[in-house]
Backbone as CSV, one residue per row, in Angstrom:
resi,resn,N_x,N_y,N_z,CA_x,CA_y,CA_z,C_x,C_y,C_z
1,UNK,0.825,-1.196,0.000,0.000,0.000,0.000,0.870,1.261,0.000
2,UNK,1.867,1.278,0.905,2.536,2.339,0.756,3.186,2.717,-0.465
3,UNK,3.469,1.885,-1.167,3.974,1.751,-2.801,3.050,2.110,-3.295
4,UNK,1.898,2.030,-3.431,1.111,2.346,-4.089,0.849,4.333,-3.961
5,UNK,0.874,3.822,-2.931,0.566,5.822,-2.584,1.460,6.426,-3.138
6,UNK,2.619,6.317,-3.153,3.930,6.627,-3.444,4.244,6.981,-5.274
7,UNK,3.760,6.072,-5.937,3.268,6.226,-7.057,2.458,7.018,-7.192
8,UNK,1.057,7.022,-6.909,-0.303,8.053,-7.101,0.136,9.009,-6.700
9,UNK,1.149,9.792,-5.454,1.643,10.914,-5.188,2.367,11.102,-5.986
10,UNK,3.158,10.658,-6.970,4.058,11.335,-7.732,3.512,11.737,-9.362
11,UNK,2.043,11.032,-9.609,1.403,11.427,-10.693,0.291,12.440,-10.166
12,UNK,-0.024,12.595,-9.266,-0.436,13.435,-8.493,-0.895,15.129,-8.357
13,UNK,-1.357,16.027,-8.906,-0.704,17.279,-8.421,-1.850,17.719,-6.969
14,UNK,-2.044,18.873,-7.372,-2.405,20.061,-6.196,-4.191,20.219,-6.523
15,UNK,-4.527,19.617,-7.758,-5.583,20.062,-8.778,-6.792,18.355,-9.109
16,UNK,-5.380,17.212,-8.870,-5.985,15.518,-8.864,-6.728,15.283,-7.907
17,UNK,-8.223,15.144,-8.419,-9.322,14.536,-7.845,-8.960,12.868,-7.226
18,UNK,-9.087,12.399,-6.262,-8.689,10.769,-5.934,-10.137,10.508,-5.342
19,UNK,-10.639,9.262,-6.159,-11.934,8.513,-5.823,-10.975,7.249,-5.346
20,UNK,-11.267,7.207,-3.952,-10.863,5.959,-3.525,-11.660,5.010,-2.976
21,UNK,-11.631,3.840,-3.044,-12.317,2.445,-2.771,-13.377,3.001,-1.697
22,UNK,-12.749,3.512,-0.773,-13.815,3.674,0.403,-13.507,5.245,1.268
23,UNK,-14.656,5.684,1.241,-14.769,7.483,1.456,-14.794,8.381,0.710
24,UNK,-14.503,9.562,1.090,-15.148,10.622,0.216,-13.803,10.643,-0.638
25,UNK,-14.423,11.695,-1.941,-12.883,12.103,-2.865,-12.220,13.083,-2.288
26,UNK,-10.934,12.067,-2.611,-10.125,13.204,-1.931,-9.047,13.621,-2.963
27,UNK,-8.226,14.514,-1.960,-6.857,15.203,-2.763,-5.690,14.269,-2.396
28,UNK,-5.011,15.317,-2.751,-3.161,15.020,-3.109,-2.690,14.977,-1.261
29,UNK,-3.289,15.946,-1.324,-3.102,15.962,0.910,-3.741,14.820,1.350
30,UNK,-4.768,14.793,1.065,-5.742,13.945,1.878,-4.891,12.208,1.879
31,UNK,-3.972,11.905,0.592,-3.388,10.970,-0.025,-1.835,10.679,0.865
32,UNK,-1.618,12.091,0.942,-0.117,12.255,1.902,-0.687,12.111,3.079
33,UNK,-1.394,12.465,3.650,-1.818,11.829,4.718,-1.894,10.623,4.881
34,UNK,-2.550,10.124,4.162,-2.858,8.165,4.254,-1.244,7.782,4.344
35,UNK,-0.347,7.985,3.140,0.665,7.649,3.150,1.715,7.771,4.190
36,UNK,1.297,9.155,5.144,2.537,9.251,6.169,1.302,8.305,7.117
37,UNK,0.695,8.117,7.447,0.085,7.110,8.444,0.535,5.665,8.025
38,UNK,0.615,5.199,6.908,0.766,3.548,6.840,2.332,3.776,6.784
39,UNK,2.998,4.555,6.663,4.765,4.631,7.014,4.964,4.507,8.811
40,UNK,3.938,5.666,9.415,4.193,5.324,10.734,3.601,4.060,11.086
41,UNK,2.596,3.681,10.966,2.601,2.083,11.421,3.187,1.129,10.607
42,UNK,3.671,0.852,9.799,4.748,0.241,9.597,5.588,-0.136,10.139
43,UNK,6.224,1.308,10.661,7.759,1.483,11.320,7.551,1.245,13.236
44,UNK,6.438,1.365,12.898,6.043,0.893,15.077,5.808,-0.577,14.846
45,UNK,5.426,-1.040,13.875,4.664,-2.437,14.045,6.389,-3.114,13.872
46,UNK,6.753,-2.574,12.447,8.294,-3.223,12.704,9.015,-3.213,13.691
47,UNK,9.630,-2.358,14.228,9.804,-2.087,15.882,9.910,-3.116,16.775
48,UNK,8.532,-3.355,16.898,8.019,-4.852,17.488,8.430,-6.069,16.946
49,UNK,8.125,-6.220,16.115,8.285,-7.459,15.030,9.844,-7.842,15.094
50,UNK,10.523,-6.469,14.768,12.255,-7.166,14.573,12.775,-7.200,16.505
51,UNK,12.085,-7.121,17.109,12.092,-7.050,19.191,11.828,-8.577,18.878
52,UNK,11.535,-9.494,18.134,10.788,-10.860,18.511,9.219,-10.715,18.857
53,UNK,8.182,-9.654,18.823,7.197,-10.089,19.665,6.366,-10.530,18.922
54,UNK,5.718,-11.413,19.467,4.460,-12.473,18.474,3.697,-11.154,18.200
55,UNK,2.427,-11.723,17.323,1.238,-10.768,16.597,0.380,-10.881,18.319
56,UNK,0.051,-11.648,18.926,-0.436,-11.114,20.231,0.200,-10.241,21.078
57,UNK,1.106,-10.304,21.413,2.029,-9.185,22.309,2.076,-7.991,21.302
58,UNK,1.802,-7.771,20.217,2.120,-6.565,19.565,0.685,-5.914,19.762
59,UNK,-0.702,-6.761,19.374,-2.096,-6.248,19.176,-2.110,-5.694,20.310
60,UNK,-1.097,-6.580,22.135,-1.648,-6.115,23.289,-1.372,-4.933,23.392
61,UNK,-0.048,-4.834,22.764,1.349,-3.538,22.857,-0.187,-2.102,22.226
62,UNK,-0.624,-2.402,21.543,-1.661,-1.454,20.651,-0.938,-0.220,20.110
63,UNK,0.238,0.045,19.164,1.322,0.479,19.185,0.498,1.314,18.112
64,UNK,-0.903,1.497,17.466,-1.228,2.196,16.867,-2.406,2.995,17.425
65,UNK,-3.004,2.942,18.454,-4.087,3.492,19.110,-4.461,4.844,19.220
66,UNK,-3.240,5.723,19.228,-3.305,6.859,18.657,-4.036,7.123,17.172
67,UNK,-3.463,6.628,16.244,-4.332,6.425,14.776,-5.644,6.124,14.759
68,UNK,-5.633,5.155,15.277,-7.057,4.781,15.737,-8.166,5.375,15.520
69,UNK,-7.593,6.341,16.407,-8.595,7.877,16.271,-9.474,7.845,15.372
70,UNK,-8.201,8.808,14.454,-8.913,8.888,13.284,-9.309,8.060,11.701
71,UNK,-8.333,6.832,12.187,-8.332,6.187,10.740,-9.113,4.789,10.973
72,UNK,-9.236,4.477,12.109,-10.525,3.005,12.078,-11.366,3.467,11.847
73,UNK,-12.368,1.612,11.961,-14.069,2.214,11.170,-14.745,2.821,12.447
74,UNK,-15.497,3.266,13.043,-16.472,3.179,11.874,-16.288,4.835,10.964
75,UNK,-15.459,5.408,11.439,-15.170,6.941,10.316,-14.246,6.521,9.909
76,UNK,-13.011,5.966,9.998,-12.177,5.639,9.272,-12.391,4.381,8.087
77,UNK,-11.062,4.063,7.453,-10.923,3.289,6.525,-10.361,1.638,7.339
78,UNK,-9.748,1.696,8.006,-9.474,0.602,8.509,-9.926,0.150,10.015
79,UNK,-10.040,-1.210,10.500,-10.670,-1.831,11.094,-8.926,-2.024,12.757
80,UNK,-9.150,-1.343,13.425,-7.921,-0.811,14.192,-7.341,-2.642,14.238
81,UNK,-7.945,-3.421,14.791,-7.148,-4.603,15.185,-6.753,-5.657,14.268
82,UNK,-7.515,-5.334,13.280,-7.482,-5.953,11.287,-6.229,-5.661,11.011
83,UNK,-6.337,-4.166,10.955,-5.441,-3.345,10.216,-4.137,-4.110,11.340
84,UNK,-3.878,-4.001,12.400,-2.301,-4.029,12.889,-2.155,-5.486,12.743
85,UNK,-3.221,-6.525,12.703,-2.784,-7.969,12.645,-1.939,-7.963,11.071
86,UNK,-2.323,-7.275,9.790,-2.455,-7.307,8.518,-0.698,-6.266,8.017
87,UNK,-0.974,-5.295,9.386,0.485,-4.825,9.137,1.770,-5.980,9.676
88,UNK,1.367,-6.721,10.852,2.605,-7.463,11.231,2.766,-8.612,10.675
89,UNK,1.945,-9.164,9.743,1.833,-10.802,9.084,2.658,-10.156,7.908
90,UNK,2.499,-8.894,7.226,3.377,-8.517,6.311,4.863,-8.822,6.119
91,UNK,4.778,-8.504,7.663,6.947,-9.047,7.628,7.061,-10.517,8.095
92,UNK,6.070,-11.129,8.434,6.339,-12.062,8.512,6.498,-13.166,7.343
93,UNK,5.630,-12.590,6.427,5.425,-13.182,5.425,6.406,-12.948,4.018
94,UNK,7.414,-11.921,4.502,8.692,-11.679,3.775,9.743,-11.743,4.756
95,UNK,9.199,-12.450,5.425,10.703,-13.167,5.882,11.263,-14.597,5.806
């Protein structure tokens, strides 16, 4: 996902309408936003992950709960305990 953003931000301007899968249309900000959020959980969930801690000690750790806030459902796009199981199986699954 973050690859993906990363791309769409660089075809991107100030003026690109973004209809995305789920929520309202947004902009080029609204996009850098998403993108600096799945960089910071990434880099907390990794954190954990390269510490040794299983996907339970990390969900307990709740190392994204701050985000939470604003980016689970039911206003957000992601599902808070989905989303961090889905970020830490990632490295596991390239490793």
């Amino acid at each position: 996902m973050i690859l993906a953003t990363e791309t769409f931000l660089k075809a991107a301007n100030d003026g690109t309408k973004i209809v995305p899968g789920h929520g309202p249309v947004a902009t080029k900000a609204n996009l850098q936003e998403f993108h600096d959020m799945l960089v910071t959980a990434r880099d907390r969930v990794k954190k954990l992950f390269d510490a040794g801690k299983s996907e339970q000690e990390v969900l307990a750790a709740d190392p994204l709960a701050d985000l939470n806030t604003k980016w689970a459902a039911p206003q957000g796009i992601t599902s808070g305990p989905s989303f961090l199981r889905n970020v830490y199986n990632s490295f596991r699954n390239h490793n």
